[in-house]
HTML snippet that shows the backbone in 3Dmol.js (N, CA, C, O; Angstrom):
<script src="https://3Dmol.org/build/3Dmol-min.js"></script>
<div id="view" style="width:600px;height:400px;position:relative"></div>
<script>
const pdb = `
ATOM      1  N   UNK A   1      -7.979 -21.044   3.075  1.00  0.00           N
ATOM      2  CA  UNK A   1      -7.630 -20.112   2.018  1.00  0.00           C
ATOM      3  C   UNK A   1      -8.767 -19.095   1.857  1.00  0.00           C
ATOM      4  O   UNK A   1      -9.932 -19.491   1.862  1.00  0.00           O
ATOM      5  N   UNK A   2      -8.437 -17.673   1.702  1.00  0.00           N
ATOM      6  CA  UNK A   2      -9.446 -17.062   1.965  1.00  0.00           C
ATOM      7  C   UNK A   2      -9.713 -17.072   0.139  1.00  0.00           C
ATOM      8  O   UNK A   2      -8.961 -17.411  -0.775  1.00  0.00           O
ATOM      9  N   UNK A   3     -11.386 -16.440   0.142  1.00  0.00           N
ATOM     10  CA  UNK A   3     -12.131 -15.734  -0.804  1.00  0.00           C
ATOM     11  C   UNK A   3     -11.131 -15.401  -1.936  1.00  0.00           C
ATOM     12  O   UNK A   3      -9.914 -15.431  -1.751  1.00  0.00           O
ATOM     13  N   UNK A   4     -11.753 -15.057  -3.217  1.00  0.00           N
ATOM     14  CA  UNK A   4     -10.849 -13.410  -3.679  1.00  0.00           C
ATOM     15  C   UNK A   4     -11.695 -11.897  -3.302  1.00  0.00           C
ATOM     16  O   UNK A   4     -11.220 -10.771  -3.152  1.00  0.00           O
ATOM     17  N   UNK A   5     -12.921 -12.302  -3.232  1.00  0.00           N
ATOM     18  CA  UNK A   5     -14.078 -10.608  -2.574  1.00  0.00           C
ATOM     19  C   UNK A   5     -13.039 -10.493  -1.324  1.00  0.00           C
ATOM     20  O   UNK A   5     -12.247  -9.553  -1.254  1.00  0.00           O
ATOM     21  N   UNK A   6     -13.122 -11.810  -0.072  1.00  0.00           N
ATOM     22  CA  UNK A   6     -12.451 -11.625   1.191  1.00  0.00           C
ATOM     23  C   UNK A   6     -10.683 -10.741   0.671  1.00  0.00           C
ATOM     24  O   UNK A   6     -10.287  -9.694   1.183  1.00  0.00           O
ATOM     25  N   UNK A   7      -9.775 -11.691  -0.636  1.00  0.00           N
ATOM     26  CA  UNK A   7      -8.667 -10.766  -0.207  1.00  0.00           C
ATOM     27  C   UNK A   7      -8.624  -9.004  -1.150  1.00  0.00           C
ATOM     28  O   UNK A   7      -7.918  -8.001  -1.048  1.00  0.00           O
ATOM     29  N   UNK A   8      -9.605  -9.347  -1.879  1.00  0.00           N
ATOM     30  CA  UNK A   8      -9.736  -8.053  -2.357  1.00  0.00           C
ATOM     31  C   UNK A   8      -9.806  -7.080  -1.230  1.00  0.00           C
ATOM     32  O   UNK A   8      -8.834  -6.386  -0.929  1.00  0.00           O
ATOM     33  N   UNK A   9     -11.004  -7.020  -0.573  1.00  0.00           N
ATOM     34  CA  UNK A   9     -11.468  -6.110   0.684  1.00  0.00           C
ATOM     35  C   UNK A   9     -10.656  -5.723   1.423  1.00  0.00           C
ATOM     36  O   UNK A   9     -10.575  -4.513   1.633  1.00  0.00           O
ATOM     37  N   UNK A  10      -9.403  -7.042   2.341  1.00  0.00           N
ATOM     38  CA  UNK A  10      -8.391  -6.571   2.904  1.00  0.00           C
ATOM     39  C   UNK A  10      -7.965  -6.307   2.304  1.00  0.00           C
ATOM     40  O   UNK A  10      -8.833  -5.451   2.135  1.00  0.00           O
ATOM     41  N   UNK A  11      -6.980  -6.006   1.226  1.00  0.00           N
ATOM     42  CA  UNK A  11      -6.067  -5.206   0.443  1.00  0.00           C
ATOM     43  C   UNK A  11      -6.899  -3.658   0.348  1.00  0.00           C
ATOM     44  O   UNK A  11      -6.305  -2.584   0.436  1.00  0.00           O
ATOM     45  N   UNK A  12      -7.888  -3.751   0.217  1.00  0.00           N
ATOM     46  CA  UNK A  12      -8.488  -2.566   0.102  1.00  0.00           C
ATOM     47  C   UNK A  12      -8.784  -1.858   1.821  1.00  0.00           C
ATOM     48  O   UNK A  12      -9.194  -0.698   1.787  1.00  0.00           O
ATOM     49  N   UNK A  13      -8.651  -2.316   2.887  1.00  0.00           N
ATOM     50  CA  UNK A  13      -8.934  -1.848   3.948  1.00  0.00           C
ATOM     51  C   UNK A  13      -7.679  -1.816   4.482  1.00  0.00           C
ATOM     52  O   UNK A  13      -7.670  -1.193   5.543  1.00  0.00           O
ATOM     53  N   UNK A  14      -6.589  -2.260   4.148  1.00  0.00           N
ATOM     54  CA  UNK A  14      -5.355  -2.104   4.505  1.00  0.00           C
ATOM     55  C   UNK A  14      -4.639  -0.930   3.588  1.00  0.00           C
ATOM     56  O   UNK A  14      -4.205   0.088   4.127  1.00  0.00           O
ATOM     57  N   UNK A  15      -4.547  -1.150   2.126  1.00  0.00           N
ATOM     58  CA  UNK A  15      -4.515   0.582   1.842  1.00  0.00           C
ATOM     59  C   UNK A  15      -5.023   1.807   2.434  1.00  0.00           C
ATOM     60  O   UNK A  15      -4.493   2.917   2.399  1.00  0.00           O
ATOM     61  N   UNK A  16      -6.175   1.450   3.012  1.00  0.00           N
ATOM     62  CA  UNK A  16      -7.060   2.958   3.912  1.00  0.00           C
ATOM     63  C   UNK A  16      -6.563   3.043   5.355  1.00  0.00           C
ATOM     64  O   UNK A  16      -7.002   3.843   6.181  1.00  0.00           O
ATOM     65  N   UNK A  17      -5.544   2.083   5.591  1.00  0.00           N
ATOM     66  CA  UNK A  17      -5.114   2.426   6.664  1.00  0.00           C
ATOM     67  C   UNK A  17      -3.793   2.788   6.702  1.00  0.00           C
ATOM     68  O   UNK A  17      -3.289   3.385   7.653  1.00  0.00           O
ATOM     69  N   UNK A  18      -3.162   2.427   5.629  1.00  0.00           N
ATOM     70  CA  UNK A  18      -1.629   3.074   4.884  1.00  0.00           C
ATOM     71  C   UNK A  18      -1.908   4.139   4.696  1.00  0.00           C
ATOM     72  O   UNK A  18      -0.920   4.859   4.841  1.00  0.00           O
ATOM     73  N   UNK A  19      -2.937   4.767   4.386  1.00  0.00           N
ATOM     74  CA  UNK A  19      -3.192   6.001   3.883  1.00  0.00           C
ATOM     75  C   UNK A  19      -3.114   6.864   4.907  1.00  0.00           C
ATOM     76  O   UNK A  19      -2.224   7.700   5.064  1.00  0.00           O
ATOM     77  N   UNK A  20      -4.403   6.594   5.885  1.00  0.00           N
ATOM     78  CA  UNK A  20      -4.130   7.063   7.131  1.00  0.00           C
ATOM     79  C   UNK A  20      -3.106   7.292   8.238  1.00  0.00           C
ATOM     80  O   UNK A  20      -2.821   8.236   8.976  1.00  0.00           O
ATOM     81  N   UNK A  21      -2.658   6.020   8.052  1.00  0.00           N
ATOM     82  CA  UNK A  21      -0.921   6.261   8.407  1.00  0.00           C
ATOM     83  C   UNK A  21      -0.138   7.847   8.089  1.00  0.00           C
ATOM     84  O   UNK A  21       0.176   8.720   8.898  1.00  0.00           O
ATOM     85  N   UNK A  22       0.021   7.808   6.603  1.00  0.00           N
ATOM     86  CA  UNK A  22       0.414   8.343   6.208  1.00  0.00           C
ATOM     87  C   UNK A  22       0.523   9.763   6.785  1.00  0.00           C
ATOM     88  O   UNK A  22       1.492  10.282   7.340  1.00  0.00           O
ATOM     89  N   UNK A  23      -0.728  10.286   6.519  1.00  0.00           N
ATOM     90  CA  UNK A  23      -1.470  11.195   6.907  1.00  0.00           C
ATOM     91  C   UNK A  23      -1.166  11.770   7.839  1.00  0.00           C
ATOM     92  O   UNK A  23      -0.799  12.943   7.899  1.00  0.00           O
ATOM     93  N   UNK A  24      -1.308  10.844   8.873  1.00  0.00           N
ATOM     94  CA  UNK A  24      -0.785  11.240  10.218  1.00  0.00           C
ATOM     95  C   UNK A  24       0.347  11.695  10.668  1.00  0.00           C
ATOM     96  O   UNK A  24       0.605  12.672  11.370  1.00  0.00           O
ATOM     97  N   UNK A  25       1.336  10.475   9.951  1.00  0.00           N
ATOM     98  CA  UNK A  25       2.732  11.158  10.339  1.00  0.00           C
ATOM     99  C   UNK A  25       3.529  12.274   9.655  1.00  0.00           C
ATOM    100  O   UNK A  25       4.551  12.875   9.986  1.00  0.00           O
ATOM    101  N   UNK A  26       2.682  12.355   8.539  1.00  0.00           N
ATOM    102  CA  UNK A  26       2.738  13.430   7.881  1.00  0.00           C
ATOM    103  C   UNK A  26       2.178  14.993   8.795  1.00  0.00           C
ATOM    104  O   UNK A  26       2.903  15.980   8.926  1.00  0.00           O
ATOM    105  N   UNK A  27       1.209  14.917   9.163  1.00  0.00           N
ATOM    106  CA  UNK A  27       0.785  15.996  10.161  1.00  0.00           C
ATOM    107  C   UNK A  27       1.180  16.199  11.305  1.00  0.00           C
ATOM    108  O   UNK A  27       1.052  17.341  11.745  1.00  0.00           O
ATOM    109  N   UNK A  28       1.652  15.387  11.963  1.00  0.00           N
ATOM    110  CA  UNK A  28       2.797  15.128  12.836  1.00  0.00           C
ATOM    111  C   UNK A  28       3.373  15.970  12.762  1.00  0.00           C
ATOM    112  O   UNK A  28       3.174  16.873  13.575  1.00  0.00           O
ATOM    113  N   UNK A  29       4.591  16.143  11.543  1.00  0.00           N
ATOM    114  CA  UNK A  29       5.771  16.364  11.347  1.00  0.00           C
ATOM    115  C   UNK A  29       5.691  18.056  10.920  1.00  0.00           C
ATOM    116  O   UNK A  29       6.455  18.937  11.315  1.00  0.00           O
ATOM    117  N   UNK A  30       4.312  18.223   9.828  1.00  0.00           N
ATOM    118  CA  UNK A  30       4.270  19.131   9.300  1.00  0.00           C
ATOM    119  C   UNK A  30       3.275  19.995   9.736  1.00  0.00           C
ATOM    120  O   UNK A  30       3.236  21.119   9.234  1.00  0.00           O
ATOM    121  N   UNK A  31       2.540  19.704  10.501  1.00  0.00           N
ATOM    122  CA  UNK A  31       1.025  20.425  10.948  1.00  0.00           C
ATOM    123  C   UNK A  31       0.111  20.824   9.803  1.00  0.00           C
ATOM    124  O   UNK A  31      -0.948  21.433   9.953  1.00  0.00           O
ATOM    125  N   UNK A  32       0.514  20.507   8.885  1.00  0.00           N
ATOM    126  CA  UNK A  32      -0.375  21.335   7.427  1.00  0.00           C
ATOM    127  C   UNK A  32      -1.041  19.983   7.000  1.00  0.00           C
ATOM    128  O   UNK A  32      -0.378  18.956   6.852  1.00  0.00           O
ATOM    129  N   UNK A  33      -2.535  20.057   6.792  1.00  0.00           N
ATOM    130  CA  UNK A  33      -3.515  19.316   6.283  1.00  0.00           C
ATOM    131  C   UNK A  33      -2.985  19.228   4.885  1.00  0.00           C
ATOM    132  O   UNK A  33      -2.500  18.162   4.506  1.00  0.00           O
ATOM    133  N   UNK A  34      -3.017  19.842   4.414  1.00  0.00           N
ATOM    134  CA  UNK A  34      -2.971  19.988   2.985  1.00  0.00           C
ATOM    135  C   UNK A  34      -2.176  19.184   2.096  1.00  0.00           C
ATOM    136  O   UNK A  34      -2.528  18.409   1.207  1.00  0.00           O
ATOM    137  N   UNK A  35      -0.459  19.685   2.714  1.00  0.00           N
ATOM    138  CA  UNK A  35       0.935  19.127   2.410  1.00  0.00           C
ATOM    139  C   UNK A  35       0.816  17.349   3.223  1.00  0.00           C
ATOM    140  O   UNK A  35       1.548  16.512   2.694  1.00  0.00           O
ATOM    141  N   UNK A  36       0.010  16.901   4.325  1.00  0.00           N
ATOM    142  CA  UNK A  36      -0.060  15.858   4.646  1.00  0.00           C
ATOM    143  C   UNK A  36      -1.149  15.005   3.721  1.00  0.00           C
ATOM    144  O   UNK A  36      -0.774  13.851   3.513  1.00  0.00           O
ATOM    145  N   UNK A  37      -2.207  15.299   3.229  1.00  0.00           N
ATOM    146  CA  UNK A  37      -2.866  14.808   2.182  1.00  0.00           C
ATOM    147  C   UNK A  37      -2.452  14.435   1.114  1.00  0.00           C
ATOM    148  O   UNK A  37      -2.952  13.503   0.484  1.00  0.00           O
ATOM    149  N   UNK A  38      -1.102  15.365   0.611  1.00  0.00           N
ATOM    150  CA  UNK A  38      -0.779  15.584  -0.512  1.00  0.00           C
ATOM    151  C   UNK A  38       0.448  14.073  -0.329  1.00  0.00           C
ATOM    152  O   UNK A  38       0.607  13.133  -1.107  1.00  0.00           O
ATOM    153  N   UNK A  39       0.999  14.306   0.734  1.00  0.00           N
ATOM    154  CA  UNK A  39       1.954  13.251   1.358  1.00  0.00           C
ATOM    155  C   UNK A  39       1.264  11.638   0.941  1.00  0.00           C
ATOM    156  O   UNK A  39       1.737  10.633   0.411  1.00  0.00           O
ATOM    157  N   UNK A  40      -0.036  11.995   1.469  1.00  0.00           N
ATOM    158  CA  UNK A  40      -0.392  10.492   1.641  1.00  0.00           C
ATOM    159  C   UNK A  40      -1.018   9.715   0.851  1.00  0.00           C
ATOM    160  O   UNK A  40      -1.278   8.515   0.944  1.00  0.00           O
ATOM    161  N   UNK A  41      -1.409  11.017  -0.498  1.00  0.00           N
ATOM    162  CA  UNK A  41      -1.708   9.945  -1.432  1.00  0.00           C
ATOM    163  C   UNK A  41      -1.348   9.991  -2.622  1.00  0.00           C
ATOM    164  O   UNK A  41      -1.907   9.618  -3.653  1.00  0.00           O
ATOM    165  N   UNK A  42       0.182  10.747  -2.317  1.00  0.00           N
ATOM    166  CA  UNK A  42       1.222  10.286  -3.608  1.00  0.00           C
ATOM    167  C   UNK A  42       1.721   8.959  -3.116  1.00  0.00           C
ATOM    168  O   UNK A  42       1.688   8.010  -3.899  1.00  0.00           O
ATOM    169  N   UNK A  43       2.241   8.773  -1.737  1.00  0.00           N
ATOM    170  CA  UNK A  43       2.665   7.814  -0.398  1.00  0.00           C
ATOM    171  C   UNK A  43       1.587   6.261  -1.051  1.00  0.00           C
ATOM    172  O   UNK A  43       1.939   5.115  -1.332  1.00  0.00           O
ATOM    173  N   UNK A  44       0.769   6.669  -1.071  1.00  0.00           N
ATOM    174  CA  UNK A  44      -0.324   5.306  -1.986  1.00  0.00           C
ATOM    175  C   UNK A  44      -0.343   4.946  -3.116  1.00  0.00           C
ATOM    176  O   UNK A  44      -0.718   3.815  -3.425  1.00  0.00           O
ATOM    177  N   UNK A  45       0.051   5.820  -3.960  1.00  0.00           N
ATOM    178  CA  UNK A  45       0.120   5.910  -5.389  1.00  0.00           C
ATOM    179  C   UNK A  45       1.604   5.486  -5.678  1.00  0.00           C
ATOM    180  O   UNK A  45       1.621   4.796  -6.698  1.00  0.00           O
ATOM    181  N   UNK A  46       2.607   5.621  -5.247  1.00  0.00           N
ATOM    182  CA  UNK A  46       3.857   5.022  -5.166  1.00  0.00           C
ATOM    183  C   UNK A  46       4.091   3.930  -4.572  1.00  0.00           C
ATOM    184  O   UNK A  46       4.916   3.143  -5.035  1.00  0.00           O
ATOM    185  N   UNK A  47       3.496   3.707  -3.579  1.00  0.00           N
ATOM    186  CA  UNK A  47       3.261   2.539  -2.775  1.00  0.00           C
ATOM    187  C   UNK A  47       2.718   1.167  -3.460  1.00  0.00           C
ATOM    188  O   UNK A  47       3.125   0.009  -3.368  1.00  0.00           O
ATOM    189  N   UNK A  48       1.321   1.922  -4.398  1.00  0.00           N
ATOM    190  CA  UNK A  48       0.914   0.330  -4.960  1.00  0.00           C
ATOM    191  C   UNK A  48       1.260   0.117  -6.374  1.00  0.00           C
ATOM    192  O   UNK A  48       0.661  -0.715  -7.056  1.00  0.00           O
ATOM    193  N   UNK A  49       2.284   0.905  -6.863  1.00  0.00           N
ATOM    194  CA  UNK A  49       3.314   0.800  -7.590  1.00  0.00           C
ATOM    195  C   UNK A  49       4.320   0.194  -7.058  1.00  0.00           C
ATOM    196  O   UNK A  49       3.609  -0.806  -6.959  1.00  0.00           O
ATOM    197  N   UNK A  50       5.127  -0.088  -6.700  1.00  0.00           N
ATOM    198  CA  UNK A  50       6.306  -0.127  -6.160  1.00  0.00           C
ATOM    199  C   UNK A  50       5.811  -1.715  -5.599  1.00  0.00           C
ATOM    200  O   UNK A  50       6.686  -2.579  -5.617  1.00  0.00           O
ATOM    201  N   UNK A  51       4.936  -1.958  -5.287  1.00  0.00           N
ATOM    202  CA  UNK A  51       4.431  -3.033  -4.483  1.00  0.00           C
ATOM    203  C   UNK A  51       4.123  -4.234  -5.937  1.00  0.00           C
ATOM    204  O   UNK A  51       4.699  -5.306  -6.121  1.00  0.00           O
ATOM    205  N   UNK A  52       3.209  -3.695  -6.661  1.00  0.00           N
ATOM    206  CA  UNK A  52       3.272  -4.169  -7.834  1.00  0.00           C
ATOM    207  C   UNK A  52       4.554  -4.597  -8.793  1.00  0.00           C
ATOM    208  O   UNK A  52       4.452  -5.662  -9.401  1.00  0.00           O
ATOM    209  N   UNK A  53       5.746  -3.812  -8.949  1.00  0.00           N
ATOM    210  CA  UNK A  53       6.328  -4.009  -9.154  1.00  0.00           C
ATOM    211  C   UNK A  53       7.911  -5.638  -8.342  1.00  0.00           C
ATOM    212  O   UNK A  53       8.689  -6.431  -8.873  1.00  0.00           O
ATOM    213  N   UNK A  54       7.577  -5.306  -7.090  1.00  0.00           N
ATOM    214  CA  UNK A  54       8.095  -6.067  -5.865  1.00  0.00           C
ATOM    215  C   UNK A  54       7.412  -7.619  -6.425  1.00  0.00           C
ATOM    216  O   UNK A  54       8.132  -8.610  -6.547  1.00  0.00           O
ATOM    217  N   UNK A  55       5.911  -7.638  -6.736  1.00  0.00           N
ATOM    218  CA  UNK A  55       5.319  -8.745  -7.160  1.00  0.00           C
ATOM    219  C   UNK A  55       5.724  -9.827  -8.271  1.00  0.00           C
ATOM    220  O   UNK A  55       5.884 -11.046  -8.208  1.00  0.00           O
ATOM    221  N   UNK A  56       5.849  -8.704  -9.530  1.00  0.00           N
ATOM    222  CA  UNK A  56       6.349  -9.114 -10.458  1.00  0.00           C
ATOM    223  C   UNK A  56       7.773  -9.553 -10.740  1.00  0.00           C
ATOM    224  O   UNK A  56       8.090 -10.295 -11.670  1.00  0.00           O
ATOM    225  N   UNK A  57       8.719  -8.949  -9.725  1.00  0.00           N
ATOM    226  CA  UNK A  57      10.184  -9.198  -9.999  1.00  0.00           C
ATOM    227  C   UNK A  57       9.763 -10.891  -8.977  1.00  0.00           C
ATOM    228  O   UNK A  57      10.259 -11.899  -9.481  1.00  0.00           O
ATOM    229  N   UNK A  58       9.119 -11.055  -7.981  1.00  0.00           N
ATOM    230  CA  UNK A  58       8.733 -12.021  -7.377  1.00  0.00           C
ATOM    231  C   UNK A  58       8.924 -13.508  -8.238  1.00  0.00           C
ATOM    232  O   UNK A  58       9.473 -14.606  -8.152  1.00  0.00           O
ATOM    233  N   UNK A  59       8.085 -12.723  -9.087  1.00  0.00           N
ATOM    234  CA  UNK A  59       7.291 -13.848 -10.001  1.00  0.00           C
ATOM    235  C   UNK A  59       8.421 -14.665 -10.880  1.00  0.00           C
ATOM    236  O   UNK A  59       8.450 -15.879 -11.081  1.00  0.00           O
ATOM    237  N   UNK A  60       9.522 -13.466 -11.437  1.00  0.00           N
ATOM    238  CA  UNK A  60      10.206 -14.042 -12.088  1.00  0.00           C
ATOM    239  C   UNK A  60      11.638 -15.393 -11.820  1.00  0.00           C
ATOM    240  O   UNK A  60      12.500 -15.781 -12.608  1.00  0.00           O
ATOM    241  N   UNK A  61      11.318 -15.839 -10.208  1.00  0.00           N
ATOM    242  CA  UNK A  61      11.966 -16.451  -9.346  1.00  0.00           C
ATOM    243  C   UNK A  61      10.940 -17.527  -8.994  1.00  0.00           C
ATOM    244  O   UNK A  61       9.754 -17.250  -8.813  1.00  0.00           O
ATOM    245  N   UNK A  62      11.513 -18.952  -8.889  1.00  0.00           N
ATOM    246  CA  UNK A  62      10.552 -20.114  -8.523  1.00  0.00           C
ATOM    247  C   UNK A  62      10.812 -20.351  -7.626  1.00  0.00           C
ATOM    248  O   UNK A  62      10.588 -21.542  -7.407  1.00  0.00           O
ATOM    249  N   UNK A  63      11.316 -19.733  -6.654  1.00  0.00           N
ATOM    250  CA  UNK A  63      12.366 -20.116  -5.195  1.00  0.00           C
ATOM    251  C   UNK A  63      11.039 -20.475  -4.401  1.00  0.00           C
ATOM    252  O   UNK A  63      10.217 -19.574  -4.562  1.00  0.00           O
ATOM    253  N   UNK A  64      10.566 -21.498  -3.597  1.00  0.00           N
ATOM    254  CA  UNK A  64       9.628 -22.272  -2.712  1.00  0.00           C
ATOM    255  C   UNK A  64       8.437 -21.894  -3.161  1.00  0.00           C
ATOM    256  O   UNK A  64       7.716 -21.307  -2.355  1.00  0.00           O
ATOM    257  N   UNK A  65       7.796 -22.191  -4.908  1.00  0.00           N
ATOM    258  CA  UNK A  65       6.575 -21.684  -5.138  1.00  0.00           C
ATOM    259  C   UNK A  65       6.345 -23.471  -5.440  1.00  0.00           C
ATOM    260  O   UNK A  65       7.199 -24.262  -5.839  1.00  0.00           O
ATOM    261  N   UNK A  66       5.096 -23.706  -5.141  1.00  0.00           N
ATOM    262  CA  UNK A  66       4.633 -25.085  -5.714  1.00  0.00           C
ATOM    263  C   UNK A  66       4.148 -25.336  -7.395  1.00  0.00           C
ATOM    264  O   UNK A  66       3.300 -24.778  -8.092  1.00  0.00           O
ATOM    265  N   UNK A  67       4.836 -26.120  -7.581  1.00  0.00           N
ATOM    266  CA  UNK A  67       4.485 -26.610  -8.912  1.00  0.00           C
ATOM    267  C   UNK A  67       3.124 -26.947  -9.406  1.00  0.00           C
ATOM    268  O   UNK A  67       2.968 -27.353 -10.557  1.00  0.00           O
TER     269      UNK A  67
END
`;
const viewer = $3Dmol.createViewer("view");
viewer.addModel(pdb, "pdb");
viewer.setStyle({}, {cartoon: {color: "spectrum"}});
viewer.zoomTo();
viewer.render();
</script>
């Protein structure tokens, strides 16, 4: 079982690579720095919303959680 520093960090180094993601395929598509920035970190900001939210509806279900 890892850390919580250890799963903090990945969650945090895996957002910077969602981000980057983002980014990319955003510039990809659009060639504009700007509008791809803008892409990628509303794209994060909705993301760890939405993710948060995914958690909590989670929670409200005991389906294979241990007692």
């Amino acid at each position: 079982m890892d850390t919580r520093i250890r799963s903090i960090t990945k969650s945090i180094t895996w957002r910077v690579v969602a981000v980057v993601n983002g980014f990319l395929v955003a510039y990809v598509y659009l060639g504009s720095i700007k509008q791809s920035v803008l892409i990628a970190v509303v794209g994060n900001i909705t993301g760890f919303v939405l993710y948060y939210m995914h958690e909590r509806i989670w929670n409200l279900f005991g389906w294979r959680q241990k007692k």
